[in-house]
N, C-alpha and C positions, 0 to 999 in steps of 0.2 A: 330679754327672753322670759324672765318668770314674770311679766308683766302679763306676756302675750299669753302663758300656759294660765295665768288666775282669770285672763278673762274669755278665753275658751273653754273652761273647766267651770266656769258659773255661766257659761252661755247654756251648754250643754246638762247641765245639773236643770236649770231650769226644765227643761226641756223634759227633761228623763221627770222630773218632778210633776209635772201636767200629767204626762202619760200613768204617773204611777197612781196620780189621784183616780183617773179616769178607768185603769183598770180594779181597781179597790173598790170604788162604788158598782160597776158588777158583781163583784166578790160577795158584795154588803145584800145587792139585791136580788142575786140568782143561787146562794146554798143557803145553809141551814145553819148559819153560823149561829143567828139566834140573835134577836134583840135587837133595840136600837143600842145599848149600851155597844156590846160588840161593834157591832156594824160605827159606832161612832169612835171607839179604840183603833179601828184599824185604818176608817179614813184620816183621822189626826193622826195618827203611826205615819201614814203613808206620806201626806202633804211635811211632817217633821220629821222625815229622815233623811234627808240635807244637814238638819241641825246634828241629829246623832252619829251621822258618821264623821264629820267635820271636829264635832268636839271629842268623838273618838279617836280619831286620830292625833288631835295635839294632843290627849295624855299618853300616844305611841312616840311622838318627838319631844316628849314632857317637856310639853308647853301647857299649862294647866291654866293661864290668864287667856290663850286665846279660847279654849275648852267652855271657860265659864264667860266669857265675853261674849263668843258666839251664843250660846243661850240669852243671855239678857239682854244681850244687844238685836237678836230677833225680837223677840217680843218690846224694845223700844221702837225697833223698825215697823211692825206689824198697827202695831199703834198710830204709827203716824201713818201709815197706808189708812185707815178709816178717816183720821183728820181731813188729809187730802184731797179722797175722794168727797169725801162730807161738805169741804167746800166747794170744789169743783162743779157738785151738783146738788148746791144749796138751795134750791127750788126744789127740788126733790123731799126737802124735809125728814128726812130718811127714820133719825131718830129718836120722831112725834109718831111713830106708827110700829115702833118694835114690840115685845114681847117682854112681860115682865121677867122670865127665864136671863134672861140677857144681863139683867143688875144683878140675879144671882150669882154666874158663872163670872160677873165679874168681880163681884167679892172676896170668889175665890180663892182667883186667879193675885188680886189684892192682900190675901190673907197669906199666901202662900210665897210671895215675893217679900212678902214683912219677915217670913221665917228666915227666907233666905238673908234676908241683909242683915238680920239679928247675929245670923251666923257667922257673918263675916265682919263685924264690928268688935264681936264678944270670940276671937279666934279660937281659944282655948276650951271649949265646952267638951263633955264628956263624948268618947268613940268606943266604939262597940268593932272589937276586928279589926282596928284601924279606919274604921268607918262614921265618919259623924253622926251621932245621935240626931241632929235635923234631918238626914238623911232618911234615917227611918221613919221621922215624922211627915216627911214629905207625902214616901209614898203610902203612908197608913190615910192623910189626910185627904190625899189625891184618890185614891178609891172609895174612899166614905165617901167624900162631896161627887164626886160621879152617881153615885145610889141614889144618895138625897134628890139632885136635879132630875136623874131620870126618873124614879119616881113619884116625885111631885107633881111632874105634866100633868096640864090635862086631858080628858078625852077628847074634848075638841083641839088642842094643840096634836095631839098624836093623829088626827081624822087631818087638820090644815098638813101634817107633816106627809103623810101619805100620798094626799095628793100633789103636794109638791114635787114629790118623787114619782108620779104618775106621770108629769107633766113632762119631765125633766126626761124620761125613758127614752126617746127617740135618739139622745146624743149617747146613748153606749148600747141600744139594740141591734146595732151589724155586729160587735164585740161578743164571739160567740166564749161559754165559759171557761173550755179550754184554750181558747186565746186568751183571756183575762190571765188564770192560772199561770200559762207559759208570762207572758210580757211582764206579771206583776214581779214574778224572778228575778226576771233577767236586768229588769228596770230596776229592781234591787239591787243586784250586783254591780250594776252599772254605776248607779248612784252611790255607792259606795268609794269606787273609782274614783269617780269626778270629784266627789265630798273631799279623800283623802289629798288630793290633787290642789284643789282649794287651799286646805291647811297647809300642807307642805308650803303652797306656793308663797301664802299668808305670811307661814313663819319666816323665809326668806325674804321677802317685804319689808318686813317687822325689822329685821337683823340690818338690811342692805341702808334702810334709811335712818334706820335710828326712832325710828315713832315704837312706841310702845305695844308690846305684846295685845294689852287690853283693849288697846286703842283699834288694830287691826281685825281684831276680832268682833270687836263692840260695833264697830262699822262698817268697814268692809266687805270682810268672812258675812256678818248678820246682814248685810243688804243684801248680796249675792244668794246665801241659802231663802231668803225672804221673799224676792222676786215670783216664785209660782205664786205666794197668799195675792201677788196685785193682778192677776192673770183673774184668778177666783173671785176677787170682791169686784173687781169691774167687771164680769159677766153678770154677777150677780145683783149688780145696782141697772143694768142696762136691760134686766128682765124684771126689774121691778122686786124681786126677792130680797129686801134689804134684811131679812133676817138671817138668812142665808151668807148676805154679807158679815154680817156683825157677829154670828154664831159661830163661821169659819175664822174668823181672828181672835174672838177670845177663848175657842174652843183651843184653838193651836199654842195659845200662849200658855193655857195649861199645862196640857199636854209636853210642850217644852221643856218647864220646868221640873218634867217630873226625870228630864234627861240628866238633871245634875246628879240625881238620884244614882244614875247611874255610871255617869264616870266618877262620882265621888268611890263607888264599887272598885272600879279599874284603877284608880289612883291610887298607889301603893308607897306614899311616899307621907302619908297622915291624912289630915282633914284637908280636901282640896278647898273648902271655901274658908279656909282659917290660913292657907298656905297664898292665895292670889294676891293681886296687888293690892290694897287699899282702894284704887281707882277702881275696880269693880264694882266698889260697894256706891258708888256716885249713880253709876249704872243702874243699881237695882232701887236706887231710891228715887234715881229720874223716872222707870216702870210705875214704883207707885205714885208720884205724881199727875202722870198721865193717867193713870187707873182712877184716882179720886177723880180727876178731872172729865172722865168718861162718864163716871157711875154719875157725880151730879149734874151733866150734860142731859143724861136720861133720866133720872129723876125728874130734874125743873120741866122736860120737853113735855112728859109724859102729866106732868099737873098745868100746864100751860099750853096747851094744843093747839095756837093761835097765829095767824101772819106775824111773822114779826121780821125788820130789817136787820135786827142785832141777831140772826137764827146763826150764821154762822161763827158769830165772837169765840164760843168756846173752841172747836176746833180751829181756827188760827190761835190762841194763847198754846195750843197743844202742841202746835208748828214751831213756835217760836220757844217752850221749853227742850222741846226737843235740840232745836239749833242752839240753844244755851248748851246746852249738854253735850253736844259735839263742841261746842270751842272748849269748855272745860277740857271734858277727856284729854283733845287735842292738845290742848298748852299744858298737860300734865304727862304727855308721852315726850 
């Protein structure tokens, strides 16, 4: 039975996840919110709250390894979604024609994954409230580097971005704004439901088989809340916007991490990332892996813009650290 509730409850999260994207970018492009900044806060809020109600909730059943699993275990899933599709449509060449912006946010995203596994290697490091001092660096980090990137565009990346979104207008123009308003709610609330529904179901899982908290969460729980980003990059690569693509996955992994942030908050029991398994920290070092392996994917593509047969090598070694990294976890749950 809790089989059947985790995989109606990630059927449905998916589901409510789509819609919520899709009312969010009315949101972004019909008030006054203001900004690409904003307008980019609230579409990564909207596609990563799956992750935040899922890991808010196991710090409600203090379960803190699936809490922090489900985050890095998204963002290892999210990753290997671009591998995938990267080989799948290796004619495509995708990541000989991205955006320098793209190595940036994934420095980041790399800088900010090194914090966290520092943290969790080094348990005992100073708290503030009960609250880990990385925690505050997190989100002090996480909103600087948002400044930096969005101000650095240029005016023709901001002129290519508009029209994008010119283009793109026809799939949420029946969506009038008090519709957006109502559904982005209720699709919130929803999502919330199903998210909590997932963990619960997880933790049970996790208990009934014997496989480890980290393990369920790194995997599982992270593919399930995961599933809308592969909705998005294959629309994305099938309209030819592989920026789009590649911007929505390392925009979200961000964004993710800034969630530890905040159940580190809710965590009332010390430093959540000094308290999880050990196996976590495998997790956040397989992220950076993949991350070094992305940045110099795009690096070498972008000094070598050339036919070449070996184009897909990198993304399959990305596949295949990944599935190292599932059998680990796995024979350590």
């Amino acid at each position: 039975m809790v089989y059947l509730i985790f995989l109606l409850a990630a059927i449905i999260t998916v589901v409510l996840a789509v819609r919520l994207s899709t009312y969010a970018d009315v949101l972004s492009k019909r008030t006054s919110l203001g900004g690409m900044m904003v307008g980019t806060i609230l579409l990564a809020g909207a596609t990563s709250l799956p992750e935040l109600t899922t890991s808010a909730t196991a710090i409600y059943v203090n379960n803190p390894n699936i809490a922090v699993g489900n985050v890095l275990g998204s963002n290892l899933f999210n990753l290997l979604i671009l591998a995938v599709f990267d080989v799948i449509y290796r004619k495509n060449k995708m990541l000989t024609s991205i955006e320098n912006d793209h190595v940036i946010t994934s420095m980041v995203s790399l800088g900010l994954t090194g914090l966290i596994f520092a943290a969790m290697i080094i348990p005992n490091g100073p708290q503030i409230f009960g609250v880990g001092i990385e925690s505050f660096l997190l989100i002090f980090f996480y909103f600087g580097s948002m400044k930096i990137i969005t101000s650095g565009q240029s005016e023709v990346t901001n002129a290519e971005a508009a029209a994008s979104i010119n283009e793109s207008d026809h799939h949420t123009r029946a969506i009038s704004l008090k519709h957006a308003k109502i559904g982005f709610v209720i699709s919130s609330l929803l999502i919330f439901v199903t998210g909590s529904a997932l963990t619960i179901a997880g933790d049970h899982i996790a208990h009934s088989t014997g496989l480890s908290s980290t393990f369920v969460g790194s995997f599982l729980i992270a593919g399930a809340t995961s599933l809308p980003e592969v909705v998005t990059v294959l629309v994305a690569i099938q309209l030819l916007n592989f920026n789009l693509a590649i911007g929505n996955i390392v925009g979200s992994n961000i964004f993710n991490l800034l969630i530890l942030a905040f159940i580190d908050v809710l965590y009332r029991e010390g430093n959540i990332l000094g308290t999880v398994s050990s196996v976590s920290s495998i997790t956040a070092l397989a992220v950076m892996v993949l991350n070094i392996i992305f940045i110099a994917t795009i690096l070498y593509w972008q000094a070598h813009n050339q036919n070449s047969k070996v184009y897909a090598v990198p993304s399959i070694m990305l596949i295949i650290i990944y599935g190292i990294s599932f059998y680990i976890i796995f024979s350590l749950s």
